[in-house]
C-alpha angles and dihedrals in degrees: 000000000000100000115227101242119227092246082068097060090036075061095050085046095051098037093057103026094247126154102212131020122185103178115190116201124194119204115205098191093059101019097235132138118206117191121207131197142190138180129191097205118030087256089053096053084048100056099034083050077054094045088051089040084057097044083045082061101039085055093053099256111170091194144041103013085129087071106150110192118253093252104056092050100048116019157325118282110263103227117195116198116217123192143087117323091218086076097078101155090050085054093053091044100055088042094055091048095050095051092044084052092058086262128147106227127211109183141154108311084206136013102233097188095053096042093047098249112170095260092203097054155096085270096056098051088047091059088044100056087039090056084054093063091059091048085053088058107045126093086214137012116216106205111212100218093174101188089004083287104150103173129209093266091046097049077058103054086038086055092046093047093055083039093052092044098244132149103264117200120173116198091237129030120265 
């Protein structure tokens, strides 16, 4: 059986603006049931992994129906934000959110735009490349698409974060 990965059931969450998503297969050819959950906040990863412990039980499971999602037993989800870094206050917001969420927030060490950066540069490609390797370390990237505006720098961090298999959010929907 072909397991439904989390990032299916992130994709349900997020889809549908739900909270939690717990999501049961059931495969006919080898008989086997897989259950999959997802929380947006730590304490909603926790209580929708609760919510799948207590389906495991209800369906006779004799093990594993104490799962506890990755996230709660090890760390925080390390979320990156991605955007243009002329939208300051959209990068404080989301931070602030984040953080509020359990979350472990990357974000711009500058904002170039504002602070009059050459934008062309050296400069500019350091701080993109830079701005790879926390993508490299987060679990999610949020996007802030303010007005839908999703700039040259940021398509390419878009395109390295689906290349690279993260958990991509915008802050509006495309």
């Amino acid at each position: 059986m072909k397991r439904i990965p989390i990032k299916a059931a992130h994709d349900v969450a997020s889809k549908y603006n739900q909270s939690q998503v717990i999501l049961i297969s059931f495969d006919k050819e080898d008989g086997l049931t897989h259950v999959v959950t997802y929380g947006k906040t730590l304490k909603d990863c926790n209580e929708a992994a609760q919510g799948g412990n207590f389906f495991k039980k209800a369906m006779g499971w004799t093990e594993h129906c104490d799962s506890k999602p990755r996230r709660v037993m090890n760390r925080p989800t390390v979320v990156c934000l991605c955007g243009s870094t002329r939208f300051k206050d959209a990068f404080e917001k989301a931070s602030r959110e984040e953080t509020l969420n359990g979350n472990i927030v990357l974000s711009v060490g500058l904002f170039g735009h504002l602070e009059g950066l050459d934008m062309n540069g050296d400069t500019k490609k350091m701080l993109d490349e830079l701005h790879k390797r926390k993508i490299d370390l987060a679990d999610e990237v949020l996007f802030l698409n303010v007005d839908g505006y999703i700039g040259e720098s940021t398509k390419r961090e878009l395109e390295y974060s689906k290349k690279n298999k993260k958990i991509v959010r915008f802050l509006e929907s495309c």
